[in-house]
PAKE-364177 format. One record per residue (C-alpha): residue in one letter; x, y, z. Coordinates in pm, 1 decimal. Each point is the difference from the previous one (the first is absolute). Layout:
# residues N
 residu       xx       yy       zz
      A        X        Y        Z
...
***
This chain:
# residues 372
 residu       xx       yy       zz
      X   4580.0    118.4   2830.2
      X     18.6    365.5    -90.8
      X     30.0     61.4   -407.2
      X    328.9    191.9   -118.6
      X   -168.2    344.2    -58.7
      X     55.2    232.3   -263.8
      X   -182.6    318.7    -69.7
      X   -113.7     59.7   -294.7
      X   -117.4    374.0   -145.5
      X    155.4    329.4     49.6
      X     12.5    285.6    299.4
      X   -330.8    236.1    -50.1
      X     24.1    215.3   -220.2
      X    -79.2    412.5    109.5
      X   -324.9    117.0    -30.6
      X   -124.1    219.9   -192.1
      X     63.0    362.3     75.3
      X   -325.8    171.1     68.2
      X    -85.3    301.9   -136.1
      X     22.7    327.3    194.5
      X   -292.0    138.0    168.6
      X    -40.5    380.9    -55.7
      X   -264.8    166.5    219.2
      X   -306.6    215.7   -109.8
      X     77.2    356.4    -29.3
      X   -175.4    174.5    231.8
      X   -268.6    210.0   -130.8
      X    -51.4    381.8      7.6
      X    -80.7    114.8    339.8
      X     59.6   -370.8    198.3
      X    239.4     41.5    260.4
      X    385.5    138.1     28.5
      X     61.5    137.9   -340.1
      X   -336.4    115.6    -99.0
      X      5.9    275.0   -286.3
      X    -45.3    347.2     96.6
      X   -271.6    222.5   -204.3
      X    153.2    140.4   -267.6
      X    329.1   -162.1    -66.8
      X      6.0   -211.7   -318.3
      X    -27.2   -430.2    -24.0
      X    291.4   -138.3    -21.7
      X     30.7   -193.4   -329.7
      X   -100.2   -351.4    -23.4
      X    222.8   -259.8   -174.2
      X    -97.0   -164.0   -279.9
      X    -52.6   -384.7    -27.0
      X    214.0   -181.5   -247.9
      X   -180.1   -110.6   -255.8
      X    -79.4   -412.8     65.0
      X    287.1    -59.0   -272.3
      X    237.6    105.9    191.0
      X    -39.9    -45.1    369.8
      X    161.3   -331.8    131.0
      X   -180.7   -319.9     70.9
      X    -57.5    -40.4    405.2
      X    201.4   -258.4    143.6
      X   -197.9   -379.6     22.7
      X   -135.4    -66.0    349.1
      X    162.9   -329.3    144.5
      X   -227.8   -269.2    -24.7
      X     64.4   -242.2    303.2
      X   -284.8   -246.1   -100.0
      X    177.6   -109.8   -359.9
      X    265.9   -200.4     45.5
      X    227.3   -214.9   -244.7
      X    201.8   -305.4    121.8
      X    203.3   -219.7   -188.5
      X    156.1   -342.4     41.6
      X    348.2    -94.4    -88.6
      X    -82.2   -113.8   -346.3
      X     50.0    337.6   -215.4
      X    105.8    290.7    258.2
      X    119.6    191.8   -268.8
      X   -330.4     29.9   -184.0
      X   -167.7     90.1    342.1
      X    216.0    274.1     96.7
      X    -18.7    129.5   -323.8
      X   -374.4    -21.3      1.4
      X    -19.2    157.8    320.6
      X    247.8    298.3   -119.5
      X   -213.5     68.3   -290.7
      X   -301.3     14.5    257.7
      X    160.1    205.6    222.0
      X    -49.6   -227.7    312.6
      X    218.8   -194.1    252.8
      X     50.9   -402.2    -63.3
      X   -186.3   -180.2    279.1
      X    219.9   -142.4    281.6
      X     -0.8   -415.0      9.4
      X    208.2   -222.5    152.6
      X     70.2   -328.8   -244.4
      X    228.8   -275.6    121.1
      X     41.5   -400.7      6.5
      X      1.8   -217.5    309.9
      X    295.1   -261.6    -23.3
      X   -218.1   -258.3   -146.2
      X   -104.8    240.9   -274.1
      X   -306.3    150.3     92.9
      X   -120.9    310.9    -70.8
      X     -0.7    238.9    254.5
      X   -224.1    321.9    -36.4
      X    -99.1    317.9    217.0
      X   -140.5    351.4   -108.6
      X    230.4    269.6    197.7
      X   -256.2    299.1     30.4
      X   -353.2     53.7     55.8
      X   -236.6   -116.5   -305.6
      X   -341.8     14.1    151.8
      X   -275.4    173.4   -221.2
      X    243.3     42.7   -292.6
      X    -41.8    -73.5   -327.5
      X    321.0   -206.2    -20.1
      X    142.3   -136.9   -352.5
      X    252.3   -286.0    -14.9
      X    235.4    -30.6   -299.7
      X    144.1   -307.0    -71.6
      X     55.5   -181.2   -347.4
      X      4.2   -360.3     52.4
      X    313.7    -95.0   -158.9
      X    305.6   -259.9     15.2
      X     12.7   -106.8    279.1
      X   -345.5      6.0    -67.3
      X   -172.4   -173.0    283.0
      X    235.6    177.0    253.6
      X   -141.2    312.5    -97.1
      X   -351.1   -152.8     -5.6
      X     13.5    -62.4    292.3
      X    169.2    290.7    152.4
      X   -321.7    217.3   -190.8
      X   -290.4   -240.1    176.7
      X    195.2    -18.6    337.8
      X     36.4    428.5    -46.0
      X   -400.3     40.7    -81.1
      X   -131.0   -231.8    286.4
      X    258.6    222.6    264.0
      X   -167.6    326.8   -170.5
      X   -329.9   -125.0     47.1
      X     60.0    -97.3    361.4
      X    166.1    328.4     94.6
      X   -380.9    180.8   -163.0
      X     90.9    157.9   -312.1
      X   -303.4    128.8   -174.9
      X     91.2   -153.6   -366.0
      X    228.3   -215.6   -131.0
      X    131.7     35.7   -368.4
      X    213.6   -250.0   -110.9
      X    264.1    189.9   -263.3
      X    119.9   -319.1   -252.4
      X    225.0    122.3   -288.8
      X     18.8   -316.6    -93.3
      X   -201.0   -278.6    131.7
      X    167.5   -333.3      1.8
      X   -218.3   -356.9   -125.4
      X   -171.4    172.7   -216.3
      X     94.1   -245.5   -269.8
      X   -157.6   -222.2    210.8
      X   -354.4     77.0   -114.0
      X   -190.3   -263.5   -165.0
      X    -19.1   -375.2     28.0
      X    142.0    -76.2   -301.0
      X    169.5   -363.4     70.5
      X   -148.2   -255.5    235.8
      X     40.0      4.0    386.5
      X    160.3    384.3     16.7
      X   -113.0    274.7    242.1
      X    -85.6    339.0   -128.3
      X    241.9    156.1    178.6
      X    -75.7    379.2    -24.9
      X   -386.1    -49.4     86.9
      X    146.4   -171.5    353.8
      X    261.2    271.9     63.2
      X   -345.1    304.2    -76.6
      X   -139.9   -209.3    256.5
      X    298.1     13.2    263.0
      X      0.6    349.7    -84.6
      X   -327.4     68.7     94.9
      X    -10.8   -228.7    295.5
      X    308.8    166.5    170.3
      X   -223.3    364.6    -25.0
      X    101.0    157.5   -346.1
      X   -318.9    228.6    -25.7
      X    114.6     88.8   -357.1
      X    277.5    -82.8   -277.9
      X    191.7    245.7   -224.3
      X    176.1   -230.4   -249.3
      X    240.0     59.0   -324.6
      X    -49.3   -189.6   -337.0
      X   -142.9   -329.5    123.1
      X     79.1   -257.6   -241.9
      X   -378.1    -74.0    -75.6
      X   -251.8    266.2     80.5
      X   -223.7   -251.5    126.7
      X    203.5    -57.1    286.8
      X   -172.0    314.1    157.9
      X   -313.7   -244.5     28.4
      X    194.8   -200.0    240.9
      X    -38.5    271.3    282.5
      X   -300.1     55.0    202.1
      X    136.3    356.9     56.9
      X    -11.7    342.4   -207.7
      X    313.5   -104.7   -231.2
      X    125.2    355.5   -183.0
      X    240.0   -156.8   -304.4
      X    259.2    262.3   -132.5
      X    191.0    -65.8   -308.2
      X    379.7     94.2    -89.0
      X    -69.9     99.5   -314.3
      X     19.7    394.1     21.9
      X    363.0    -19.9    104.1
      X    103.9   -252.0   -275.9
      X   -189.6    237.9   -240.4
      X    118.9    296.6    129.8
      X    391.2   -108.9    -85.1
      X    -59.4   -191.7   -286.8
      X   -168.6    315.4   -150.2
      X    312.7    208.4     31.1
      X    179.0   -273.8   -194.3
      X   -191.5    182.9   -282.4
      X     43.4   -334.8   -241.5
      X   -160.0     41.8   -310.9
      X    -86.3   -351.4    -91.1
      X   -125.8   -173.6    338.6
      X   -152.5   -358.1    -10.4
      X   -103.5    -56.1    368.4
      X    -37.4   -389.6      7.5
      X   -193.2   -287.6    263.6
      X    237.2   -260.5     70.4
      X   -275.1   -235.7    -35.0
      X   -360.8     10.2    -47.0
      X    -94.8     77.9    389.5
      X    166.2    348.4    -26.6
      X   -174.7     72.7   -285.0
      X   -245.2    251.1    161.6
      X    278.1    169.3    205.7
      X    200.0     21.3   -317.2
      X   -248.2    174.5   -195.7
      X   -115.4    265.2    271.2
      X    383.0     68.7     28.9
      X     36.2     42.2   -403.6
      X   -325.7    202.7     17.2
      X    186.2    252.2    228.2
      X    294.1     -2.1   -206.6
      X   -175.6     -4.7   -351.5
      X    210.3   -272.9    -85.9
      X    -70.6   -298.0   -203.0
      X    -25.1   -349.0    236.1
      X    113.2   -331.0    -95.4
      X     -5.7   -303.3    151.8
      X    238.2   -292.6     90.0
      X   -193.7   -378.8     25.0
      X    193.5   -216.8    226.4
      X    -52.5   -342.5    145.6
      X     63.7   -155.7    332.0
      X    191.2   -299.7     49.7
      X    105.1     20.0    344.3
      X    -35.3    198.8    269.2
      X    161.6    307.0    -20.1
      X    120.8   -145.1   -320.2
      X   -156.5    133.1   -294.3
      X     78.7    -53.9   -436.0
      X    -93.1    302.7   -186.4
      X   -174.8    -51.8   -338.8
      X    -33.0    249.1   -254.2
      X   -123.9    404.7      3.9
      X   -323.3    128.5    -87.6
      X     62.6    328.5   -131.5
      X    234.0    240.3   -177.3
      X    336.2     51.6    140.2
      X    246.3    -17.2   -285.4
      X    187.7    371.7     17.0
      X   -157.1    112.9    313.7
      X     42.1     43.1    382.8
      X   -134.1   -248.3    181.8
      X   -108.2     48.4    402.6
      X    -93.4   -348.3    158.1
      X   -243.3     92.3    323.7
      X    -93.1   -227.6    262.1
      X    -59.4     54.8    361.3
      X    276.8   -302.6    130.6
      X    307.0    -43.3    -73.3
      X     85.1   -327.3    205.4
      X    299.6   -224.7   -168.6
      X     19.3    200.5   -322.2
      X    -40.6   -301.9   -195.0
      X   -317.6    132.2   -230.6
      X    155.3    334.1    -47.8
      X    272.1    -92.5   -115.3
      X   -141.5   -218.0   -210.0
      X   -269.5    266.9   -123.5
      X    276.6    192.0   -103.3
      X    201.1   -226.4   -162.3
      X   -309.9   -114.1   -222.9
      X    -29.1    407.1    -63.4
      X    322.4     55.8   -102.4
      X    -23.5   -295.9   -225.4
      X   -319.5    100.5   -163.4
      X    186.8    330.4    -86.7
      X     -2.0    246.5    272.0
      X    215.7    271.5     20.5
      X     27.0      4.6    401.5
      X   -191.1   -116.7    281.0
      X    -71.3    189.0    302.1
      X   -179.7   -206.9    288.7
      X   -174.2    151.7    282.3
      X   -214.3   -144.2    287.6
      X   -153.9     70.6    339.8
      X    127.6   -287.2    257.0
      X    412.6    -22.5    -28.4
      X     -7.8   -385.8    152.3
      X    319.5    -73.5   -120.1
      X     47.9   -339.1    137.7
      X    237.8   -292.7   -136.2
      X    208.9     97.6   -284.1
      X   -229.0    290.4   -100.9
      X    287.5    252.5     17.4
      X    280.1   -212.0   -185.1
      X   -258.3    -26.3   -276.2
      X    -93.7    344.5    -70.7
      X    351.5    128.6     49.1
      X     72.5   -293.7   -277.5
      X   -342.1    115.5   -197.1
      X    -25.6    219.1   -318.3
      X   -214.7    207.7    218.9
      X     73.8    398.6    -48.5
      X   -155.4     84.2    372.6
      X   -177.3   -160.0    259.3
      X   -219.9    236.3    161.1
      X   -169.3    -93.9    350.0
      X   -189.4    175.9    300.2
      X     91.5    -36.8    352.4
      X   -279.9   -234.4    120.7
      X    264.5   -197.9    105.9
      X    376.9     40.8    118.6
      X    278.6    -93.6   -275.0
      X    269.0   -221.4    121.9
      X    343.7    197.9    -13.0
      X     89.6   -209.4   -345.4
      X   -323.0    131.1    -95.4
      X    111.8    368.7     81.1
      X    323.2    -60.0   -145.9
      X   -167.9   -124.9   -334.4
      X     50.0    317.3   -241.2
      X   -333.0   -158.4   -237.2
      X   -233.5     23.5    318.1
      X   -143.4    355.6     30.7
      X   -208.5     17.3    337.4
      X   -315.5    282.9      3.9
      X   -140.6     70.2    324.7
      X   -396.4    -34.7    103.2
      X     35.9    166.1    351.8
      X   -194.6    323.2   -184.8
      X   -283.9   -268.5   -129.9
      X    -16.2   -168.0    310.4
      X     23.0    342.5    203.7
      X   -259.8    161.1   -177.4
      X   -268.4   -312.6     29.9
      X     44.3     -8.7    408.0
      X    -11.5    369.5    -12.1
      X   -356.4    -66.2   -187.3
      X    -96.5   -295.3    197.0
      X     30.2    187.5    326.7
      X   -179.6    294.5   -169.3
      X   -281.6   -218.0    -74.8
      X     42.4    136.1   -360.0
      X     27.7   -174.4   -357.0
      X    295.4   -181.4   -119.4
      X   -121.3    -12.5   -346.4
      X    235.9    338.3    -79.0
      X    319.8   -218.8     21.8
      X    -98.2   -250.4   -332.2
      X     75.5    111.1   -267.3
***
């Protein structure tokens, strides 16, 4: 049974243009053109100083490559266009009984290959497509494997914390590792710890410098950045630290799953703007909430911001419903077109973030310049 076929990536992009080769100049008395005694040197140009000449064009590099499945093409391209390199050609389909069909379309061996794919709704879909992608790249000899996750799906899933339940995100580290990821680039896990569950280099990048950098320009004079419950706490106060904000936070209880009954606030809000972070935003159900019990404590508006734009359920009827001023999320993951057409929901991209850590990764270089 042969799959339906459909290409995914774009047509190579031109290479660089190389720069110009000018030859030596020939010395006195070498060959045709030799000065005759007495006549005067011609003058010799003077070099620009360094400040001014151009940079020299960037020599193609055929052994880094960047592929993407079909779960956020938008952020790959745009990674690859801030990176100055061509997307990698792949071939993603579905046979008729729905499984996934893969095959790499150009020549991978000894390259230092890096896969981007979030693992989002449909999440095991795209799971799937990202092990089934890494075991054809390992097959067809690439040198490294770097799996690129904006957002990296189970993570919830981390701790046995009812009877007779998997950790889920320790198994998929595992399937991860077992289908030839030699190393993970990741953004905002849910728990840090989660890094532990790989038995590969795992480089975690965090969203926060492009949430800072906007919320900065906002320029408000009386920020309160607050947790939306006691888990964020840390992430809250390195955000407010950045900010020089005051932090607050929100203590909530859970009655159900993805059900949640928010108590009271901890901390001075009355008369202030308030900025609820998180790093999920799934069914909107605590935010909402959050902001609700901030707006009844006495805040003057509340801003939310967080990394993952989930989205699922009713999430967008409820913050276009909300008392919510903005909603401001990255592009770790692909809004629905309600989502697009919600005017609350701000989207800032990562593909700079994410561009500049592969850059360093293939470097061999730190990463440590891109936290703030």
């Amino acid at each position: 049974m042969e799959p339906n076929q459909v290409t995914r990536g774009i047509d190579t992009m031109d290479a660089a243009t190389k720069p110009s080769v000018i030859p030596p100049a020939t010395a006195p008395g070498d060959g045709d053109g030799a000065q005759q005694a007495g006549k005067a040197s011609p003058p010799v140009a003077q070099q620009k100083p360094l400040s001014e000449r151009k940079p020299k064009p960037a020599r193609p590099d055929d052994k880094w490559k960047i592929f993407s499945g079909t779960a956020n093409d938008a952020l790959a391209k745009d990674i690859c266009e801030f990176l100055g390199l061509p997307i990698g050609q792949a071939c993603i389909s579905k046979f008729s009984d729905g499984e996934t069909y893969v095959q790499i379309e150009e020549n991978v061996r000894g390259a230092d290959v890096f896969m981007v794919q979030p693992t989002c709704d449909p999440v095991d879909v795209h799971l799937m497509q990202l092990l089934l992608l890494i075991d054809a790249l390992k097959r067809a000899s690439a040198r490294r494997i770097t799996v690129v996750i904006p957002y990296f799906g189970y993570a919830r899933q981390d701790r046995k914390d009812k009877p007779r339940v998997p950790i889920s995100s320790k198994l998929v580290a595992d399937l991860l590792t077992t289908a030839g990821a030699d190393r993970a680039l990741v953004v905002d896990l849910h728990a840090p710890q989660i890094q532990g569950f790989f038995n590969i280099p795992v480089d975690h990048l965090f969203a926060s410098p492009v949430l800072v950098d906007y919320f900065r320009k906002k320029q408000f004079p009386d920020l309160t950045v607050v947790s939306p419950d006691a888990g964020g706490v840390e992430r809250a106060r390195f955000f407010a630290k950045k900010m020089d904000s005051a932090l607050a936070i929100v203590d909530k209880r859970r009655v159900e799953m993805d059900v949640t009954e928010v108590m009271h606030v901890i901390g001075d809000v009355k008369g202030r703007t308030c900025l609820i972070l998180d790093d999920i935003i799934d069914t909107a159900g605590t935010l909402v909430k959050t902001c609700q019990a901030l707006l009844e404590a006495g805040a003057r508006e509340v801003y939310a911001c967080a990394t993952h734009p989930v989205l699922s359920g009713p999430a967008i009827e409820r913050i276009s419903q909300s008392g919510l001023a903005e909603v401001v999320v990255t592009d770790t993951i692909p809004l629905t077109e309600a989502g697009r057409n919600e005017p609350k929901i701000i989207v800032r991209s990562i593909a700079g973030l994410v561009g500049r850590a592969i850059q360093s990764i293939h470097e061999e270089t730190s990463v440590s310049r891109l936290f703030l």
